[in-house]
DSSP file (Angstrom, degrees, kcal/mol; ACC not computed):
  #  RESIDUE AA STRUCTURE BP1 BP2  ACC     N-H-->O    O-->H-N    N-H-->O    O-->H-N    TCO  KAPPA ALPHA  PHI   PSI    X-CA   Y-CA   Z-CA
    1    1 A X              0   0    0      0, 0.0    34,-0.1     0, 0.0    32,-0.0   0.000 360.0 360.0 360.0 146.5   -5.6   10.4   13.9
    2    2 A X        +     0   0    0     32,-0.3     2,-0.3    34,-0.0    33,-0.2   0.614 360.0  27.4-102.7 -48.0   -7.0    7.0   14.6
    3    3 A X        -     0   0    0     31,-2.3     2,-0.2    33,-0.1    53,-0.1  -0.646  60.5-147.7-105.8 176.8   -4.6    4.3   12.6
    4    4 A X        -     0   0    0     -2,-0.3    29,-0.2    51,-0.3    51,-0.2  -0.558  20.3-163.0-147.5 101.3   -1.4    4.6   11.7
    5    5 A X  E     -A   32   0A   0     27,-1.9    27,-2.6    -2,-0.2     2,-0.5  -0.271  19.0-135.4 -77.9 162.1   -0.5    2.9    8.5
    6    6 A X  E     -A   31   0A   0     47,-2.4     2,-0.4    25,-0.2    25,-0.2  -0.894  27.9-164.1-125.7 103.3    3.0    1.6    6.6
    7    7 A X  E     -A   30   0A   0     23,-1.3    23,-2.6    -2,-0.5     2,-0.4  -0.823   9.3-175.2 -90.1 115.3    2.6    2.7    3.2
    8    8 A X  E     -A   29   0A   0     43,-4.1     2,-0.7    -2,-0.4    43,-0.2  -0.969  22.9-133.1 -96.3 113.1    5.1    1.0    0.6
    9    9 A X  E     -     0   0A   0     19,-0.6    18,-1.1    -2,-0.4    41,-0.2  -0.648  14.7-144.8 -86.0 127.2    5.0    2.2   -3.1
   10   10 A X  E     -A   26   0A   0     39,-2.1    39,-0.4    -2,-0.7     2,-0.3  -0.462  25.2-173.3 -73.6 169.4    5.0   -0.9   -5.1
   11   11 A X  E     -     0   0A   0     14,-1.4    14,-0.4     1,-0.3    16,-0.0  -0.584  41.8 -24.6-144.3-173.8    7.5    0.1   -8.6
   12   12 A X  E    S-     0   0A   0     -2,-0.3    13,-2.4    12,-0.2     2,-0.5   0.306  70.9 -84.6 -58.5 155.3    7.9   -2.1  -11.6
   13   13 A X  E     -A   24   0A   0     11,-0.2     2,-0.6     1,-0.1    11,-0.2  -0.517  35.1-157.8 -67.6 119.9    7.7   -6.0  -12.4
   14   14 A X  E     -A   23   0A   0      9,-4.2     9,-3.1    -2,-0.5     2,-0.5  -0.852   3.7-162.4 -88.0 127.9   10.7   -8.0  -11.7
   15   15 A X        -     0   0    0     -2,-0.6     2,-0.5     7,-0.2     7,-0.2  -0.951  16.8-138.4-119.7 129.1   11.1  -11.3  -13.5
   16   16 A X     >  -     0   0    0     -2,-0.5     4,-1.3     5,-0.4     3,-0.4  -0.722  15.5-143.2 -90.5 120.6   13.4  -13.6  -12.1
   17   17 A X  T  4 S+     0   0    0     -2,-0.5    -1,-0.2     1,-0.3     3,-0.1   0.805  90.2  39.1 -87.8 -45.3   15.4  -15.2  -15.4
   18   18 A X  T  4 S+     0   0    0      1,-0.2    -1,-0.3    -3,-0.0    -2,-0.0   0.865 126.2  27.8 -89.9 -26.7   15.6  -18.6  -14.1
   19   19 A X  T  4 S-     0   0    0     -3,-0.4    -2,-0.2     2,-0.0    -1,-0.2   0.285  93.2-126.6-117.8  -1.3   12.8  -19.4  -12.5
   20   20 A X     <  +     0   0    0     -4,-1.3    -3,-0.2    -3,-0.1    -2,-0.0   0.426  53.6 162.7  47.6   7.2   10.0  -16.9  -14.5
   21   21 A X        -     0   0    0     -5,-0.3    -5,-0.4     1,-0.1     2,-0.3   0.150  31.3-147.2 -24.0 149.4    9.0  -15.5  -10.9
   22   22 A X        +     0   0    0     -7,-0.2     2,-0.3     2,-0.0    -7,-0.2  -0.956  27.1 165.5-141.7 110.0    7.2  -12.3  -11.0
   23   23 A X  E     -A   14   0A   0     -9,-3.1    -9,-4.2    -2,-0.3     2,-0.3  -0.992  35.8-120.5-151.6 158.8    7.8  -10.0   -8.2
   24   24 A X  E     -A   13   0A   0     -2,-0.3     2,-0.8   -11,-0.2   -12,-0.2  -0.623  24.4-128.9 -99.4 145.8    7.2   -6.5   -7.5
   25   25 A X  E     -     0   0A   0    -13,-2.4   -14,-1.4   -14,-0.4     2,-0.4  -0.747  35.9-137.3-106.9 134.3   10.3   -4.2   -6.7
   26   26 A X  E     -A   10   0A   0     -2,-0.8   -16,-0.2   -16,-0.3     3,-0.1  -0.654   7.1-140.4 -60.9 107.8    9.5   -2.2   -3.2
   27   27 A X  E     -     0   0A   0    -18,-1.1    -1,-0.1    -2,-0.4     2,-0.1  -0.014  40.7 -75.5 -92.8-174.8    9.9    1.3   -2.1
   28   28 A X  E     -     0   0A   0      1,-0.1   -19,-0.6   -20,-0.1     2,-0.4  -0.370  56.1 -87.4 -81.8 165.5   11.0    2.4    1.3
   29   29 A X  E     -A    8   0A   0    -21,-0.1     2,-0.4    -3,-0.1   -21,-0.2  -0.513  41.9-177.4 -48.1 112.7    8.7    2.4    4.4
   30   30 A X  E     -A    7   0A   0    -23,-2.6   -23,-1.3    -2,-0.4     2,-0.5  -0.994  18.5-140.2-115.6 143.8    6.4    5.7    5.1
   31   31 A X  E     -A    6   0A   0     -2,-0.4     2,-0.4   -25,-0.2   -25,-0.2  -0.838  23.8-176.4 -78.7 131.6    4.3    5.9    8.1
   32   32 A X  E     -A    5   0A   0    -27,-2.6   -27,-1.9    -2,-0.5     2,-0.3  -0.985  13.7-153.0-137.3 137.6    1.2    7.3    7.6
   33   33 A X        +     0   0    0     -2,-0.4     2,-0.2   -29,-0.2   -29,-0.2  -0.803  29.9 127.8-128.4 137.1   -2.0    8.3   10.0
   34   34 A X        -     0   0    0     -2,-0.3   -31,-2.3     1,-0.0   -32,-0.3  -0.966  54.4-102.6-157.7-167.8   -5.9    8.6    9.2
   35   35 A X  S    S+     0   0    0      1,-0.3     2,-0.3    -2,-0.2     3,-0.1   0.753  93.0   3.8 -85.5 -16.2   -9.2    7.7   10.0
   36   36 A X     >  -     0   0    0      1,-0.1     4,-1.9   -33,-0.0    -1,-0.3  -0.941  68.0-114.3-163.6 158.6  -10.1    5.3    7.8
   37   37 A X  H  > S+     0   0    0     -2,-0.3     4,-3.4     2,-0.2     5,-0.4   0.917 114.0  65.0 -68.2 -34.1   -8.5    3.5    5.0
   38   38 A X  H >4 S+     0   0    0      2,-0.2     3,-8.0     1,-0.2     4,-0.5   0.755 108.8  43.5 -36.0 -86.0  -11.0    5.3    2.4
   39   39 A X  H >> S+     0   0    0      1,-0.3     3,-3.2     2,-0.2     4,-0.9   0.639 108.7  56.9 -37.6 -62.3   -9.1    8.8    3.4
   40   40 A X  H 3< S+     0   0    0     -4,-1.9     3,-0.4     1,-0.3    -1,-0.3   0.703 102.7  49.4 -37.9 -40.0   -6.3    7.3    3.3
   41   41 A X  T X< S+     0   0    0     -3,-8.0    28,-3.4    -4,-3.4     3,-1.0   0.719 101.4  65.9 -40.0 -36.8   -6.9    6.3   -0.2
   42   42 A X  T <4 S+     0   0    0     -3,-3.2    -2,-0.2    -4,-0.5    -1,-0.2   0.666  99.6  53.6 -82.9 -15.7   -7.8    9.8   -1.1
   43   43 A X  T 3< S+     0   0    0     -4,-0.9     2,-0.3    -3,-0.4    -1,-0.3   0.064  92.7  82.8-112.8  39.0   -4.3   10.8   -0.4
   44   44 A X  S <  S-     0   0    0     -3,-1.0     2,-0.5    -5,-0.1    25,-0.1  -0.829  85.2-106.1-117.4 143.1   -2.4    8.4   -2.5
   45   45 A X    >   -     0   0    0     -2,-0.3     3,-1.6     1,-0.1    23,-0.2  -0.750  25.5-144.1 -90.1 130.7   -1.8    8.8   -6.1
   46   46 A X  T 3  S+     0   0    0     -2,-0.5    24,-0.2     1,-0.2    -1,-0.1   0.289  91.2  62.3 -77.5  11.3   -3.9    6.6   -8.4
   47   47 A X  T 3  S+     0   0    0     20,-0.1     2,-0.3    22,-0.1    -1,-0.2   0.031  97.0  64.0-104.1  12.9   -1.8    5.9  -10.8
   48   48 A X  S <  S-     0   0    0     -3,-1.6     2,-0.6     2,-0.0    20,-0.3  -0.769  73.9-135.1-120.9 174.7    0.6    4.1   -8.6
   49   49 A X        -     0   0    0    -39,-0.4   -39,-2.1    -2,-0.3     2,-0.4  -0.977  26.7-166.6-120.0 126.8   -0.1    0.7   -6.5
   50   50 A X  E     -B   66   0B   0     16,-1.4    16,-0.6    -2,-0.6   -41,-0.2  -0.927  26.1-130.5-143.6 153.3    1.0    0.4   -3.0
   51   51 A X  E     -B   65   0B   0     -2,-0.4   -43,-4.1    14,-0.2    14,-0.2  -0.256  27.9-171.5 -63.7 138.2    1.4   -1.9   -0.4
   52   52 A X  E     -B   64   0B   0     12,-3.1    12,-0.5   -45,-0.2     2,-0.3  -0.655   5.0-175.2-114.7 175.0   -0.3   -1.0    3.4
   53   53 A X  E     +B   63   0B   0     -2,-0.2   -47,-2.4    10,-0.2    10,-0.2  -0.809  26.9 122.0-141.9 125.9    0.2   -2.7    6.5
   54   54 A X  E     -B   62   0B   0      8,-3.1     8,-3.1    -2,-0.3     2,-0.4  -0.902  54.2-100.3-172.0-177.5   -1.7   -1.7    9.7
   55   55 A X  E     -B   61   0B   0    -51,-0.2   -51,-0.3     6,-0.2     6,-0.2  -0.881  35.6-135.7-114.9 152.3   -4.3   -3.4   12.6
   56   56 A X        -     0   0    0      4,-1.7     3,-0.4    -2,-0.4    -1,-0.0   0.110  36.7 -81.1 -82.5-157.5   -7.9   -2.7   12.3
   57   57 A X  S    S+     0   0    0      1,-0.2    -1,-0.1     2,-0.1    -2,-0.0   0.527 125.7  55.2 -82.1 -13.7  -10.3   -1.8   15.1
   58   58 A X  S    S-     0   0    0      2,-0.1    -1,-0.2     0, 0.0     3,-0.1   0.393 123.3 -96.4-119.5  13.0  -10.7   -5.4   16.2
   59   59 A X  S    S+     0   0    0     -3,-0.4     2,-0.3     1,-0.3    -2,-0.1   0.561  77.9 141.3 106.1  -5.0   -7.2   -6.0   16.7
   60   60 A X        -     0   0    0      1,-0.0    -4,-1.7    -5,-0.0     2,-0.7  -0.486  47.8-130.8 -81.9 157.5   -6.5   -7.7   13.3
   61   61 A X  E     -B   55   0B   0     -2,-0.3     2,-0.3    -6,-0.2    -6,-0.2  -0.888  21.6-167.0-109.3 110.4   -3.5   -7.2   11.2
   62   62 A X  E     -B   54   0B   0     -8,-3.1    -8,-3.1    -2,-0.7     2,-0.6  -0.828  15.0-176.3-104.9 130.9   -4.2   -6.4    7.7
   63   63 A X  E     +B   53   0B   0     -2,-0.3     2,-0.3   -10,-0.2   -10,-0.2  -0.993  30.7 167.8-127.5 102.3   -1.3   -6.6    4.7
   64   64 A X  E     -B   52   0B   0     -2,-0.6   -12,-3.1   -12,-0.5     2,-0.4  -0.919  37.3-134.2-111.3 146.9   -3.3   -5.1    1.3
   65   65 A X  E     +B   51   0B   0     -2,-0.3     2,-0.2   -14,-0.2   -14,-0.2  -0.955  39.4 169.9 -67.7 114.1   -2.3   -4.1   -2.0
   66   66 A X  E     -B   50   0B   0    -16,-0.6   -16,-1.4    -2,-0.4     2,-0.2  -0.702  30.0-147.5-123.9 164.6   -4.1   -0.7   -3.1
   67   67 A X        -     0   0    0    -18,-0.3     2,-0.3    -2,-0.2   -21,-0.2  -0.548  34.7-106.0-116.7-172.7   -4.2    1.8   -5.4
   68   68 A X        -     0   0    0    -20,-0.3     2,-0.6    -2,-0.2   -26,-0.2  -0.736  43.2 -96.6-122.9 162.9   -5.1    5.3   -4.6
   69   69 A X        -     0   0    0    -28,-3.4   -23,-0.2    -2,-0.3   -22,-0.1  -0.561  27.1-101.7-113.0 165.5   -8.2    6.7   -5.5
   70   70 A X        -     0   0    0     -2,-0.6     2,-0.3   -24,-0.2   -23,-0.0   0.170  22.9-169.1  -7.1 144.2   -9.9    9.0   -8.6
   71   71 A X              0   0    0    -25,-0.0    -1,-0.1     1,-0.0   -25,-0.0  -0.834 360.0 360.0-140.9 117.5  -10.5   12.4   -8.0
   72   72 A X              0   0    0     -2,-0.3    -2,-0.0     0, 0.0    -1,-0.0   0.639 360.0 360.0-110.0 360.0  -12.5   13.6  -10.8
């Protein structure tokens, strides 16, 4: 495998009462390895959202929010 990603499932809206803040409540850490983010997509369920972490091929460090994709 070629990356290694840190897949977070994001879970329901938190709204903070005092302040009307909107934040997303976090799942635990999973490591997870492919070749490309697509595949990586393809093994996610699409009816959930989660946050990746990993560095690309040129050394950058990318923090996205994804969903997983369709499979028809």
């Amino acid at each position: 495998m070629r990356y290694s990603y840190k897949v977070r499932e994001l879970g329901k809206d938190i709204i903070d009462e005092k302040t009307n803040e909107v934040s997303k409540d976090v799942g635990a850490s999973e490591e997870m390895q492919a070749m490309s983010l697509k595949k990586l997509k393809a093994k996610l369920d699409h009816k959930k959202e989660y946050h990746i972490e990993y560095t690309n091929k040129k050394g950058n460090f990318i923090s996205a929010t994804i969903k997983g994709k369709v499979r028809d």
